[in-house]
C-alpha positions in Angstrom: 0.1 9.8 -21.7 1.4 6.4 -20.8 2.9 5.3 -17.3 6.0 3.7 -18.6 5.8 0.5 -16.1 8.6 1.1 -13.5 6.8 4.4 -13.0 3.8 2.3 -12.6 5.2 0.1 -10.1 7.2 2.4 -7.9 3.6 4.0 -7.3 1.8 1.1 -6.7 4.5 0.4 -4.4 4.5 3.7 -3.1 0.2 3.7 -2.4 0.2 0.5 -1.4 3.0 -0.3 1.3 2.9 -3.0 3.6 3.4 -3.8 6.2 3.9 0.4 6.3 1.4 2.8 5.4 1.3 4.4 2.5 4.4 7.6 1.7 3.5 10.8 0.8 5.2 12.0 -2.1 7.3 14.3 0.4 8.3 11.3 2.4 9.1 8.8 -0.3 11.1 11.6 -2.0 13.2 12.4 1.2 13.7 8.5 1.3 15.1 8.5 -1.9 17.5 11.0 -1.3 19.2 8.7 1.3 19.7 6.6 -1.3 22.5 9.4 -2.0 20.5 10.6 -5.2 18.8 13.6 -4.6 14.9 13.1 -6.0 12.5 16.0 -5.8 9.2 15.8 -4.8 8.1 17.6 -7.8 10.1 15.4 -9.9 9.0 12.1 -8.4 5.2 13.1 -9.3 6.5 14.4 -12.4 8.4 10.2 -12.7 5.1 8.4 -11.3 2.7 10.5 -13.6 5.0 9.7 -16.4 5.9 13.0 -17.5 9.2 12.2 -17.7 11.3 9.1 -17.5 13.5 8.5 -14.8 17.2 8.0 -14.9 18.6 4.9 -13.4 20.0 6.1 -10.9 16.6 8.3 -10.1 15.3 5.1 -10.3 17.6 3.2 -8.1 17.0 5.8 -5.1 13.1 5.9 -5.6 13.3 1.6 -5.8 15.0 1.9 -2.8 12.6 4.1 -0.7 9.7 2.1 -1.5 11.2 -1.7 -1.3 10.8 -2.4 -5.2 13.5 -5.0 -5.5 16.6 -5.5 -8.5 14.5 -8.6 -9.3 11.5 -6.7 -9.9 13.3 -3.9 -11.7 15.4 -6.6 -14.2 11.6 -8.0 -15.2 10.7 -5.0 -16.2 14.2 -4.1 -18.4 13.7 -8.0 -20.0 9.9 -7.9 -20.4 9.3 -3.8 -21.5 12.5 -3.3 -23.1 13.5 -0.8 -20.6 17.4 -0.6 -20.3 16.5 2.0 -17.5 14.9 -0.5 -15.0 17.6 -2.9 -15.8 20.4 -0.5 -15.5 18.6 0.5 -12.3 18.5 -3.1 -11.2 22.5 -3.1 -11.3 22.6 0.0 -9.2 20.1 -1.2 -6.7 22.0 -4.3 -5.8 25.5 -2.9 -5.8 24.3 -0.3 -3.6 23.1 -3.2 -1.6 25.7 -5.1 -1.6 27.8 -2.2 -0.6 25.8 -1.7 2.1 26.5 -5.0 3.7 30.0 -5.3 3.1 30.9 -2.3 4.7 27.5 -1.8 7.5 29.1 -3.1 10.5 25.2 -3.6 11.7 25.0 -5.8 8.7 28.3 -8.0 9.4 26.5 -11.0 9.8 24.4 -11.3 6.6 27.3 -10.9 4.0 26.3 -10.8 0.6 25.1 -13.8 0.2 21.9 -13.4 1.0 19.0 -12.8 -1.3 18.7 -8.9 -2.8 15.0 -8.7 -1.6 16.1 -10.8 2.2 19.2 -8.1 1.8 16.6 -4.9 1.3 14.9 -5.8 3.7 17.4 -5.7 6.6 19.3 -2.5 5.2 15.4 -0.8 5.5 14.8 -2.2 8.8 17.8 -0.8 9.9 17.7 2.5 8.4 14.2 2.8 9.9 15.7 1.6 13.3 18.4 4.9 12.7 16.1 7.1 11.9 13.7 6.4 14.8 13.5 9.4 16.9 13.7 9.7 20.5 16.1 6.5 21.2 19.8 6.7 22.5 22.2 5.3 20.5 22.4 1.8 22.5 19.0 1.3 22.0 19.4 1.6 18.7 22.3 -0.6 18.1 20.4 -3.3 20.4 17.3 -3.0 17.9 19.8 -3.7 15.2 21.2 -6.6 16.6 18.0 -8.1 17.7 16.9 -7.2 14.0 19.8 -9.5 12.6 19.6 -12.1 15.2 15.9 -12.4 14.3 17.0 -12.7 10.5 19.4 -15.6 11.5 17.3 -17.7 13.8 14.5 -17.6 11.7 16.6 -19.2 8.7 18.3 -21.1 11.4 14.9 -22.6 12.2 13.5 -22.9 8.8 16.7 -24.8 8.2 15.6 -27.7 10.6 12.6 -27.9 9.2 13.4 -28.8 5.8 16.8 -30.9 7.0 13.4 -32.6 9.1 11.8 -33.0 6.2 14.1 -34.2 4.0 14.9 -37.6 6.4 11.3 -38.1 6.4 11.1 -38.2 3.2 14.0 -40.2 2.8 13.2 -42.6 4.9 9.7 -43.2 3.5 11.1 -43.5 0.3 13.5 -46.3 1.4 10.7 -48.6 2.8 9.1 -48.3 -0.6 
């Protein structure tokens, strides 16, 4: 039996996690579920093992638990011909985009930024939510040292290449 190659992917993804551990099937399929898709244990061995192939939207939620981006998802619909992955791809980023137009922990990223930058954030702060054992200002002051991170980082890389760019502006005028 072939692993059709989303399948293939969400497992690799799945096994091979980083900078996380590796999910058990039990976890990755509860992770899903947030997505607002309910996904089976059972049924996401059944999808990795490639006994059967997954709806896109089974597909969106299990992308979603295991950080396999839209980007990733459309390669596969263009390269393999699978209308699933690519119809999954749609879901993942308006699901995304949803996400950060209405999260008010996510106010100051917008939807412009990148659908993998964008995954990113939305996991770090769903992990941040889920965290047991931390009151509710402690988690809203991770998630706003989580986005502040995100922006001075950018803001920083930003200066660099600005930096850059004179230098090399102003070696190319002497030339």
């Amino acid at each position: 039996m072939s692993i059709p190659p989303e399948a293939a992917l969400i497992r690799d993804r799945r096994k091979n996690r980083l900078p996380n551990p590796a999910l058990s099937l039990r976890a990755a399929a509860a992770a899903a579920s947030a997505f607002g898709t309910p996904v089976s244990e059972a049924g996401w061995r059944s999808i990795e093992g490639g006994k059967y192939v997954a709806k896109p939207e089974i597909l969106a939620a299990m992308a979603s638990a295991v950080g396999v981006t839209p980007a990733e998802l459309d390669e596969i619909g263009a390269r393999h011909q699978r209308q699933n992955a690519a119809d999954a791809a749609v879901m993942l980023r308006a699901y995304l985009h949803q996400r950060a137009e209405t999260d008010p922990a996510l106010s100051g990223i917008g939807t412009s930024a990148p659908d993998d930058v964008l995954q990113m954030i939305v996991a770090g702060i769903d992990d941040i939510r889920k965290a047991p054992g931390l009151t509710k200002d402690q988690k809203e002051s991770l998630e706003k040292s989580l986005i502040d991170t995100v922006k001075q980082t950018v803001a920083g890389q930003l200066v660099q290449i600005r930096t850059a760019l004179e230098i090399a502006r102003g070696k190319g005028s002497h030339s």
